[in-house]
Each structure stands twice: as structure tokens, then as C-alpha cells.
N, C-alpha and C positions, 0 to 999 in steps of 0.2 A: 885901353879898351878892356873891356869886361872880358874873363877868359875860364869857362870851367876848369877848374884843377879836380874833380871829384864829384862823388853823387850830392847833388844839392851845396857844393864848396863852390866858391867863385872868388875870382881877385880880380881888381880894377885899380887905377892907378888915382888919388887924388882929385886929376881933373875927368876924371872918367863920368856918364851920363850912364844909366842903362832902362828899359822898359820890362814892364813886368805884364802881360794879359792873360786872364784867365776868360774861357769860352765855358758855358755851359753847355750842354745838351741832353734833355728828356728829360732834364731836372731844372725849378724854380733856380735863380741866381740870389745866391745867398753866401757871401763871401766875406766875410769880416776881415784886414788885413791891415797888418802895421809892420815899420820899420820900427827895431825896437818897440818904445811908447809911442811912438807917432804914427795915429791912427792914419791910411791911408783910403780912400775912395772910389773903390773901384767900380767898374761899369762892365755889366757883359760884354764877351768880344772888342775892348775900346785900350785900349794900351795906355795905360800909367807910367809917367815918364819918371825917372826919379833923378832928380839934380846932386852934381855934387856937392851945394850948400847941405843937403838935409843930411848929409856923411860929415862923419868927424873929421877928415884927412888922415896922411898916413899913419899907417898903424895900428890905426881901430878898425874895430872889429862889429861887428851889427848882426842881426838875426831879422830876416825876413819871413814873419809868420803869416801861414792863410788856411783859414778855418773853413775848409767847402763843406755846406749842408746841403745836405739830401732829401727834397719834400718835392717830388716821393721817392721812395729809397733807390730808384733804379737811376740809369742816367748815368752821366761821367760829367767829369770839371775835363777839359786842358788848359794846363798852365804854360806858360811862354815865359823863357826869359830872352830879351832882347837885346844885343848890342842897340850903341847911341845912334845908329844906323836905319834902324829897323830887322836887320838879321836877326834871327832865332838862331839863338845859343843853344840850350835847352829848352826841350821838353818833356812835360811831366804827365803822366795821366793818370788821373786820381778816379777809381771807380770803386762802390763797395762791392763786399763779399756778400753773395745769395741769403738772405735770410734776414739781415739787415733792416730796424725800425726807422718809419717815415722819421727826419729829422737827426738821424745820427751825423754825425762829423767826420772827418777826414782832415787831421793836422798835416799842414808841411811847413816845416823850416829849412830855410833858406840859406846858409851862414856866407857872409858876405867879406873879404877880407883886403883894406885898403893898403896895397905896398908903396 
């Protein structure tokens, strides 16, 4: 089962599953995100399942990147990470700082680590 060890660290086992959902609000949904290279599709509010095929197995290591845009600058993302359960492990809340151009970003990585 997927287990925070740390801010944004995670370990999961091999046969491990986990979900990832990112929610917008006050802002367009605009999320570009990939494990590693492998572009993933996310959906407002809609939970992205991620299989253990798309994991190397044990011992590697993966970065889960997600680029929240901000059109218009105000608004917040949350991100969810989910045990294979549906359980919320983590949450993240990605808002910007006041002053902030319609279209700025908000990177998170994710570091993912298979024992």
C-alpha cells in the first residue's frame, strides 16, 4: 500500500495501485501531468488510477509531475493522493501568491519510491 514517508516522498510496494485527483476551483482546469515521460490525463475532480504495470518495480524510483495553471490568477488546484482504496493519503493545496499573471504555474513533484 502507498505510505507517505515525507512532504511529497511516497513508497509503495511493487504490487501497489495508487490514485492521484487533482480538483480545481475559481480557476479554468489546466493540468498537464506525467509519471516520468509518460504523459498522463487527467480530468477535473475525476481520480486517475495508476497501475502497477506503468512502475518499473522494486527499486525504482519515478517523479510525478503536475503543472496547475492559473487562468485567472486567482483560485486554487487540490491535489489528492489516494491509496488503491479510494483513501486520501495526501493532500496538497496549490494556490498562488497575490499579485500573480493570469497563466502563471504552480509545479509539484511528486517522488515516488518502489520497495
Amino acid at each position: 500500500m502507498i505510505q507517505k514517508k515525507g512532504t511529497q516522498f511516497y513508497t509503495l510496494t511493487p504490487n501497489d495501485g495508487f490514485g492521484v485527483r487533482v480538483t480545481a476551483t475559481g480557476t479554468s482546469f489546466f493540468v498537464p501531468a506525467s509519471i516520468d515521460i509518460t504523459v498522463l490525463s487527467l480530468v477535473d475532480a475525476i481520480t486517475f488510477n495508476v497501475t502497477p504495470a506503468m512502475l518499473n518495480g522494486a527499486g525504482s524510483l519515478h517523479q510525478l509531475n503536475l503543472h496547475c495553471f492559473f487562468t485567472p490568477p486567482t483560485g486554487s488546484y487540490t491535489i489528492e493522493v489516494l491509496d488503491a482504496f479510494g483513501t486520501v493519503i495526501d493532500t496538497i493545496m496549490a494556490t498562488l501568491p497575490a499579485g500573480q499573471l493570469s497563466g502563471t504555474q504552480m509545479y509539484y513533484q511528486l517522488i515516488l519510491f518502489i520497495v
